[in-house]
C-alpha positions in Angstrom: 0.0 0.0 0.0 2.8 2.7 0.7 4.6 1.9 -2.2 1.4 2.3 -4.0 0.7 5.9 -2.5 4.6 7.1 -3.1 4.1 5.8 -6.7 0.6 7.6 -7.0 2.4 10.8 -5.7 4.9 11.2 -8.3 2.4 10.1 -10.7 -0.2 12.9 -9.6 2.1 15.7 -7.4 5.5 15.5 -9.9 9.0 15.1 -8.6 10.8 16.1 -5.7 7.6 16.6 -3.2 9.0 15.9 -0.2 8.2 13.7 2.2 9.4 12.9 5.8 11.7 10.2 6.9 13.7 7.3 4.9 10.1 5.1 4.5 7.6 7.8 4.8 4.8 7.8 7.5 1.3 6.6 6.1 -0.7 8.6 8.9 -4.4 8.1 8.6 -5.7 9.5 12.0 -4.6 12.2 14.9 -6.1 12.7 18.3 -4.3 15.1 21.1 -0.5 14.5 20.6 -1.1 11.4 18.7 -0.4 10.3 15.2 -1.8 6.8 13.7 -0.3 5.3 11.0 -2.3 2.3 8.6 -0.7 -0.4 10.2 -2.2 1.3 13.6 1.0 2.6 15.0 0.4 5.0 17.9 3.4 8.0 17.1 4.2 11.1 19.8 4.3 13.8 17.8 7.3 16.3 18.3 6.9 18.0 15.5 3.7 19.9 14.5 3.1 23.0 15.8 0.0 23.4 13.7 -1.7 21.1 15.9 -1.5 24.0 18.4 -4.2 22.6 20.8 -3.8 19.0 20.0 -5.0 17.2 17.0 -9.1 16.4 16.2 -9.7 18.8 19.5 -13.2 18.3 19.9 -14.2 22.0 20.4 -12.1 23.0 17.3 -13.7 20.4 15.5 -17.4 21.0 16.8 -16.8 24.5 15.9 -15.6 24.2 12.3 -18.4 21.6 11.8 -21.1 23.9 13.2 -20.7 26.9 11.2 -19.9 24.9 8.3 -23.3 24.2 8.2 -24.6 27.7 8.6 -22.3 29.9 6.2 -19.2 30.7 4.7 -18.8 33.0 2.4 -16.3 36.0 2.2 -15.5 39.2 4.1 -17.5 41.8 1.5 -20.6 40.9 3.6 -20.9 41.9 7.0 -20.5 39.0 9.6 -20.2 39.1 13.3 -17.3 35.9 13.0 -14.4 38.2 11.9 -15.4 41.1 14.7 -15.8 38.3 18.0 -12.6 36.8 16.8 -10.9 40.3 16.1 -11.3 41.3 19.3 -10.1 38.5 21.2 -7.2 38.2 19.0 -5.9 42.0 19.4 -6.6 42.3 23.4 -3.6 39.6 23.2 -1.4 42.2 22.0 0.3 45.7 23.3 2.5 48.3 21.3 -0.4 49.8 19.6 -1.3 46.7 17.3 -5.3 46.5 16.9 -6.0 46.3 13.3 -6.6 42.5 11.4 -6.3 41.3 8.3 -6.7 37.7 7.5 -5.0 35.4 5.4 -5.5 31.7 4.5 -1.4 31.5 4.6 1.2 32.4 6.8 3.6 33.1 3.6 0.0 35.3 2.3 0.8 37.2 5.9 4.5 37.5 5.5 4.4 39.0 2.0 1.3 41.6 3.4 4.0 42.5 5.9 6.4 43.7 3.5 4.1 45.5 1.3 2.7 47.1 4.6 6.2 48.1 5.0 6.8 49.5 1.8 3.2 51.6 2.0 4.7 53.3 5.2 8.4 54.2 4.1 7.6 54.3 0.1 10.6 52.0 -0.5 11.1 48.6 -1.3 14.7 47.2 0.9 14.1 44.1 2.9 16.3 42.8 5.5 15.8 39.2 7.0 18.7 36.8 8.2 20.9 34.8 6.0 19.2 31.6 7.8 15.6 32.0 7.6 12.3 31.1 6.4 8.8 33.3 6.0 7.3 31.3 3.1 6.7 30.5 -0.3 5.4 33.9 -2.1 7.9 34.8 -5.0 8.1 37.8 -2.2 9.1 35.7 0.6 11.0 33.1 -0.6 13.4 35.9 -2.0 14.1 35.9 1.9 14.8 32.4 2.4 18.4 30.9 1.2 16.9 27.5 0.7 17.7 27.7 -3.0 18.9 30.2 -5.5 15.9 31.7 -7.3 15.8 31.8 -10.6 17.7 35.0 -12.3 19.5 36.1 -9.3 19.0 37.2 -5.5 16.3 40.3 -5.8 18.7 43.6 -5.1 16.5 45.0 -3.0 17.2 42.6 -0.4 19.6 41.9 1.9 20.5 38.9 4.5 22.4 39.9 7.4 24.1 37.0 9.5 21.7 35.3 11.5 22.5 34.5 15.5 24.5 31.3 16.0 25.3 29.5 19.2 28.4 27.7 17.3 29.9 31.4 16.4 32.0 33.2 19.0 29.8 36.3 19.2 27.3 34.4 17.4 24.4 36.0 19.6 26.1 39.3 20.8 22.9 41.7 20.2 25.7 45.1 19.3 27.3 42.7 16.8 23.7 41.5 15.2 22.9 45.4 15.0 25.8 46.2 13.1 25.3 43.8 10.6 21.8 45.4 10.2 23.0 49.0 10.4 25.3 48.0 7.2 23.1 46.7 5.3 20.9 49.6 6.0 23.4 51.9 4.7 24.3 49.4 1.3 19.9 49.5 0.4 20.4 53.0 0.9 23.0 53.7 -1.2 21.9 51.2 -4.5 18.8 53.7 -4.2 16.2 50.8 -3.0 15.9 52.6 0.2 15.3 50.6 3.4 11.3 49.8 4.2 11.8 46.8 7.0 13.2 44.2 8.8 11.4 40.9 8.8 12.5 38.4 11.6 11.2 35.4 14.0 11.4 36.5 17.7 13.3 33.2 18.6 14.7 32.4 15.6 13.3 29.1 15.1 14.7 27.9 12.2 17.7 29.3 12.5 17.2 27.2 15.5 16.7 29.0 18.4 20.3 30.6 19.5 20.8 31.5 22.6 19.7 35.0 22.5 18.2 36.7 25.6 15.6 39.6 26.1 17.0 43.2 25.2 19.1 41.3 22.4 17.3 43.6 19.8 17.3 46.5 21.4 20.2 48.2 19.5 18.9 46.5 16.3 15.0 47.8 16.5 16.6 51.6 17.7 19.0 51.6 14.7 15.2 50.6 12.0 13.6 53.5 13.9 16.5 56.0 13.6 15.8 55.6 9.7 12.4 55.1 9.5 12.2 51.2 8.8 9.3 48.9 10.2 10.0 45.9 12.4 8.1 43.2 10.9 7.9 39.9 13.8 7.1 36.5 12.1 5.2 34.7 15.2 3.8 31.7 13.0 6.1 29.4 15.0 6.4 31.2 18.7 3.0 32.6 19.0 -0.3 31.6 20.7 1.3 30.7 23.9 4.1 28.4 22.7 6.5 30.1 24.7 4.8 29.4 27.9 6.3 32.7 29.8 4.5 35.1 26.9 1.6 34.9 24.5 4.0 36.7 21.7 7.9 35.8 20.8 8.5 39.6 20.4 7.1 40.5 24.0 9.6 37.5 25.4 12.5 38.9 23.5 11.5 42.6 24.8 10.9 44.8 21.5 7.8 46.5 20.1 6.9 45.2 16.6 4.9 47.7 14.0 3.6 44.5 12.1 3.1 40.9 13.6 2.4 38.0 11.0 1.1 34.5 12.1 0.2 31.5 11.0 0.1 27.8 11.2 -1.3 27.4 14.9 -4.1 29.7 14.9 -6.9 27.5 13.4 -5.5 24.0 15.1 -5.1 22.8 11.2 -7.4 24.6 9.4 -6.0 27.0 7.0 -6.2 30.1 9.1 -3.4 32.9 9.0 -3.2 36.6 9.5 -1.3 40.1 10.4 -1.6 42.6 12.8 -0.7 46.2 12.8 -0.9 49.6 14.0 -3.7 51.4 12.9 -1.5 54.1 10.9 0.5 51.2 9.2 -2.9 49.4 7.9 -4.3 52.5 6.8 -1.0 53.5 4.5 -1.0 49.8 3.2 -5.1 50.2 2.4 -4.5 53.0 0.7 -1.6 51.6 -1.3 -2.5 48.5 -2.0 -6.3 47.3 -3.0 -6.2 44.0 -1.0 -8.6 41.3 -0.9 -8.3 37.9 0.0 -12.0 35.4 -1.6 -11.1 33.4 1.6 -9.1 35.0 4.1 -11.3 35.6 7.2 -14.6 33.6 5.8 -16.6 32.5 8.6 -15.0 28.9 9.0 -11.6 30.1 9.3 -13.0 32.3 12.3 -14.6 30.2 14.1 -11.5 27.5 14.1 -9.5 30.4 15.3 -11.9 31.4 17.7 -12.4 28.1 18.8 -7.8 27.2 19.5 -7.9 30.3 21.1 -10.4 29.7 23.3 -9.0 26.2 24.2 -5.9 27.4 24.8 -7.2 29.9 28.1 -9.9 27.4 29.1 -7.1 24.5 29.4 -4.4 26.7 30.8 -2.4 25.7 28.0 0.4 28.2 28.3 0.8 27.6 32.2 1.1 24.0 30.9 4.0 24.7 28.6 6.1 26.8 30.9 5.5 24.1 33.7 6.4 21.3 30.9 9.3 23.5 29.2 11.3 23.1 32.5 10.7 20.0 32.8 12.0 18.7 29.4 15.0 21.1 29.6 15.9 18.9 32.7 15.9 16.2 30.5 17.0 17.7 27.6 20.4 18.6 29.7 20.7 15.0 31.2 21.3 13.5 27.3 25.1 12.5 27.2 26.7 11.9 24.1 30.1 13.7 22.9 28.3 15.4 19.5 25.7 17.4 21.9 26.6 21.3 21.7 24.0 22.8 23.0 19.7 22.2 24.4 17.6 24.9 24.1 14.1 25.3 25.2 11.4 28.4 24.5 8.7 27.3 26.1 6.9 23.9 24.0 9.8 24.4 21.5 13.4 22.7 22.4 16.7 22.2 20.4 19.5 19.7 20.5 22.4 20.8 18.2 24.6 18.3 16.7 28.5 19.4 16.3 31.8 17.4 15.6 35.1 20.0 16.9 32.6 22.7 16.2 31.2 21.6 12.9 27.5 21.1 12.4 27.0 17.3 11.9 23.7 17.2 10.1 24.6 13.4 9.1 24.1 12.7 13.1 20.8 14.7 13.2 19.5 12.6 10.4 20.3 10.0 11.9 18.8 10.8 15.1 15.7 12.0 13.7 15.2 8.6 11.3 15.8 6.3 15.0 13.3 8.1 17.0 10.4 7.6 14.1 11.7 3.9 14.5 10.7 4.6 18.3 7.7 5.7 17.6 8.7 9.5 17.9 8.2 11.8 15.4 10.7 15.6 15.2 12.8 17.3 12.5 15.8 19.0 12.2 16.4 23.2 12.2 19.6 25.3 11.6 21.8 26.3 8.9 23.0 23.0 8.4 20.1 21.2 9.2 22.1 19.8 12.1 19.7 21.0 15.3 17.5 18.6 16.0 13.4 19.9 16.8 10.9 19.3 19.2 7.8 21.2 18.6 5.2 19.8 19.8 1.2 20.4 20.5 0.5 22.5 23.6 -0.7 19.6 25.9 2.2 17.3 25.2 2.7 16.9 28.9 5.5 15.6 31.5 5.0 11.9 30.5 5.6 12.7 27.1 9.1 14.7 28.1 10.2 11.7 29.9 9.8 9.3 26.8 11.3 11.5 24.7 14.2 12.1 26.8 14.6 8.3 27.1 14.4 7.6 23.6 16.5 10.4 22.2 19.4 9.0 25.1 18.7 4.9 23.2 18.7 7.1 19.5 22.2 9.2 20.4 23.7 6.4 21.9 23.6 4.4 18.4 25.3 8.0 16.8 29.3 7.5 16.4 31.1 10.3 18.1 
């Protein structure tokens, strides 16, 4: 049967869709922090932050289900769904940011965020890290280093050195703000003109360096001095991820002018979104004629609604902090010589492979292919792919961390130093 699907995929999808693991997963049903597969094997799921309050949640589910049957349609007729959820959404947030727009995407919201930043400042430069991702707009993927794109890097972009826990000053906050400040001045100069800086608060697939709160201070007060907009990806961080903070960019201490998210806030459904300060939406509304057929249809907002709601009713942040400290106990208790590093942000943790100081993203691979064999289910993060991730549903819980730990020791263990 699996052969038969992978053959039906390059038949039907084309080449070079990826898929997870050596012999790829045949899942067929999800429930809390569970994945089945045909056969019926029960996996812990490590890696989906999409699954925000655990998969099939019953009140996610009811709520999609319900509307479903009542309406959905688009946002050029007045509905109450896109106001209740509006409101609950920006109470969440400080610094000024009360205005919505949603997407279906979080790539839809990333490439909104630069064009809002290009309204405000009337030019086009974009700065983002030379080790990110924001998507798979011809916009945003211009950010990402992935792959070359076709004709050449865009000139009106530039990619600063992203934090590093390997790097001696890797995650010095002056040194990151030079490296911004610089590229500032080259946009500038090539006439682009700077309009924003587009970043994740914890840098998650750069894969979550040990920066601290304040470390962009000197970065976000060198944007302001010439007029750029911060732009804060929280499609992996936000929605309470982070346990101590509902937002990445309030943990890491810095005021944002545009906030983009994504993938958690629907629990699965296709649910994404920005939010800005009222003066930023209105130059972006009057630059660009926006509309999105099914961004903020009455579905998508009552999924939303629904994850959000789950996630204060079942003290689901509380629950990652308390779990967070938990697995970073256990996290620090792995032993093996090619460990460099463990890292936690609330329900989000990293394990970075090295070899005398090298990435080793053969070991990661490694790692990542025995765990699924254990029934465990993560990925890898990081320049070289060599950081191993944990990112799993809200209510994974302490009896979860401890079989992780335990199997991640039995995985590392069968790794040559």
């Amino acid at each position: 049967m699996r052969t038969d699907l992978i053959e039906r995929r390059r038949r039907l999808l084309g080449p070079n869709v990826p898929t997870f693991y050596d012999e790829p997963v045949h899942i067929v049903r999800g429930e809390g922090v569970w994945l089945y597969d045909a056969d019926g094997r029960r996996y812990l799921d490590c890696y989906n932050n999409v699954a925000h309050v655990g998969h099939c949640h019953p009140k996610v589910v009811e709520a999609i289900a319900r509307q479903a049957g009542m309406l959905n349609t688009h946002t050029r007729y007045l509905h109450e769904g896109i106001l209740d959820y509006g409101e609950r959404l920006v109470a969440k947030f400080g610094h000024g940011l009360s205005q919505i727009i949603l997407t279906c995407t979080g790539s839809e919201a990333n490439d909104i965020a630069l064009r809002m930043a290009q309204a405000v400042t009337g030019k086009v430069g974009i700065i983002a890290t030379d080790n990110t991702y924001h998507g798979n707009t011809t916009a945003v993927a211009h950010l990402s280093t992935r792959r070359p794109p076709i004709g050449g890097w865009p000139a009106h972009v530039r990619r600063v050195p992203a934090p590093d826990s390997l790097v001696a000053g890797g995650c010095d906050g002056a040194v990151f703000a030079g490296h911004v400040e610089r590229a500032v001045g080259e946009l500038e100069a090539a006439g682009h003109g700077f309009a924003g800086l587009i970043l994740c608060p914890v840098f998650a697939n750069e894969g979550l360096p040990d920066v601290a709160p304040g470390f962009l201070d000197a970065t976000v007060a060198a944007v302001r001095r010439v007029g750029g907009l911060v732009l804060c990806d929280e499609v992996q961080p936000g929605f309470g991820r982070l346990g101590s903070h509902w937002w990445g960019h309030d943990w890491l201490s810095f005021a944002p002018d545009v906030v983009s998210l994504g993938k958690p806030m629907g629990n699965g459904h296709p649910v994404a979104g920005v939010v800005a300060r009222p003066e930023v939406m209105a130059a972006f509304r009057e630059a660009f004629g926006y509309f999105n057929t099914f961004g903020g249809n009455p579905v998508s907002c009552a999924a939303a609604l629904a994850t959000l709601e789950v996630v204060e009713a079942e003290g689901l942040m509380d629950h990652a902090a308390r779990v967070s400290a938990a697995m970073l106990g256990h996290l620090r208790g792995l032993r093996h010589p090619l460990i460099a590093g463990v890292r936690a942000r609330g329900q989000f943790y990293a394990v970075e492979l090295a070899r005398d100081s090298l990435p080793a993203p053969e070991a990661a691979a490694a790692v990542v292919e025995a765990m699924r064999g254990r029934g465990i289910l993560m990925g890898r993060i990081g320049r070289r792919q060599h950081i191993l991730k944990l990112r799993p549903p809200l209510p994974f819980g302490m009896d979860h961390a401890a079989q992780v730990a335990e199997a991640l020791q039995a995985s590392l263990d069968g790794v040559p130093a």
